[in-house]
C-alpha positions as CSV (number, residue, x, y, z in Angstrom):
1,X,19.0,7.8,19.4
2,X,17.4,7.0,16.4
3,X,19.5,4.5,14.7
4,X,19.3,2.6,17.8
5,X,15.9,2.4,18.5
6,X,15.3,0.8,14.9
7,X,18.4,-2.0,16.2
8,X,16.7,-2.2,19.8
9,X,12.7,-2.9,18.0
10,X,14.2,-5.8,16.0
11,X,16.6,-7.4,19.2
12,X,13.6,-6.5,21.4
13,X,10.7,-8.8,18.3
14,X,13.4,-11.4,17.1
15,X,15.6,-12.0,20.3
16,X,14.6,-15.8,20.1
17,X,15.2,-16.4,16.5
18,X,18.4,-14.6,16.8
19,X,19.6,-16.7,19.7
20,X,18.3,-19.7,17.7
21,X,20.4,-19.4,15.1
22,X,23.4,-18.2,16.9
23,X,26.6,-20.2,18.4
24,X,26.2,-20.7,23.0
25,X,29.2,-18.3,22.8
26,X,27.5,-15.6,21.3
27,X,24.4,-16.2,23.2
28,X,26.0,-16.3,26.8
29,X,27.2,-12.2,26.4
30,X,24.1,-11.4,24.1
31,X,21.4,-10.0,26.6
32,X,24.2,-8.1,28.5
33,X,25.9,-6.4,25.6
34,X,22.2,-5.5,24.4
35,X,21.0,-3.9,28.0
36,X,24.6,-2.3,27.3
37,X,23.6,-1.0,23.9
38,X,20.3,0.3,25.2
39,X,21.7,2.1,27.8
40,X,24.9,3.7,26.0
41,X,23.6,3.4,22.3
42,X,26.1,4.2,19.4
43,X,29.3,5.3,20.5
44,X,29.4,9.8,19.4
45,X,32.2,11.6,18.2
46,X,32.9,12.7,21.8
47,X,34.4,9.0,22.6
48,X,38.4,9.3,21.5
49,X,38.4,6.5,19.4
50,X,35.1,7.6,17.2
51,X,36.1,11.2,17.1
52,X,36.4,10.9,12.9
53,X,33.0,8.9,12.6
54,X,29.7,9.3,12.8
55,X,28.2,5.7,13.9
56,X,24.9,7.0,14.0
57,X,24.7,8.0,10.7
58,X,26.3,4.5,9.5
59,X,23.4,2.7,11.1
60,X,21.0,4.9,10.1
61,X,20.1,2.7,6.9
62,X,17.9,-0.4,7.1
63,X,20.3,-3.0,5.4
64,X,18.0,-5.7,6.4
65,X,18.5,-8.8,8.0
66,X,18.5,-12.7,7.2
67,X,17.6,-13.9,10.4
68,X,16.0,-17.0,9.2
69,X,18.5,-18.0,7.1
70,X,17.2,-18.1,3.6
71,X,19.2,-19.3,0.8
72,X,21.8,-17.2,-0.6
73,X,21.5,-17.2,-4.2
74,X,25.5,-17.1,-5.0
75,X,27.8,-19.3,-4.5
76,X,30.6,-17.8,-2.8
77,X,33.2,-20.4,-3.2
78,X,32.4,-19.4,-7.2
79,X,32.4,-15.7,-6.4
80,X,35.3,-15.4,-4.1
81,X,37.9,-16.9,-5.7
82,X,41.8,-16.8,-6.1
83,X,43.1,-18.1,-9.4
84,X,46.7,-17.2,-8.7
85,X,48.7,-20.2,-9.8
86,X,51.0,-22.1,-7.5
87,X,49.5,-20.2,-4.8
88,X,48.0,-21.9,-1.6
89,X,45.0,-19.9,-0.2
90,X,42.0,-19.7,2.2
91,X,38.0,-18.3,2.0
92,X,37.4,-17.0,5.0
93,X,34.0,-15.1,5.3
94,X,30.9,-14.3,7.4
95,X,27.3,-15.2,6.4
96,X,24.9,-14.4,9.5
97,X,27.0,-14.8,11.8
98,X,28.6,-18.1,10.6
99,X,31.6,-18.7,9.8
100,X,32.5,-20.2,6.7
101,X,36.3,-21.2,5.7
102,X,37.7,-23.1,2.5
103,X,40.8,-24.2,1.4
104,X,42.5,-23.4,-2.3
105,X,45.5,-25.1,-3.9
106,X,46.3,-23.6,-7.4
């Protein structure tokens, strides 16, 4: 229970900044599927479809968190990119929980 608890301190301090920053859809299943997560926690190997992984030791890392949303220092239309000629493509990533999505024609 570990790795959860260091996941349910920073819901529990930041809830409000995270539901700031976060799209009404997110935000109307949030406080369920966290009363969820604090009951159940990390899924163990005893659940069928995590027999092969150990979540708890995935999440045991701090990988920090941008939940103000500071700059980025890259630019990931620069970074990502496809320089395949004559081919039509598009950037689709994830930055805190935002979606970001760019066309390419090369």
């Amino acid at each position: 229970m570990q790795s959860e608890k260091q996941y349910i301190d920073l819901y529990t301090d930041a809830q409000q900044i995270i539901k700031d920053h976060a799209a009404p859809v997110m935000n109307e299943v949030r406080d369920k599927a966290f009363d969820d997560f604090r009951r159940l926690g990390f899924p163990s190997k005893k659940v069928e479809r995590y027999k092969y992984t150990d979540m708890q030791k995935l999440f045991e890392p701090d990988y920090g968190l941008n939940l103000n949303r500071l700059e980025i220092p890259v630019d990931p239309y620069e970074t990502f990119r496809c320089d395949v000629p004559n081919l039509s493509t598009s950037l689709y990533f994830i930055v805190n929980d935002q979606s970001i999505r760019r066309h390419f024609q090369t």
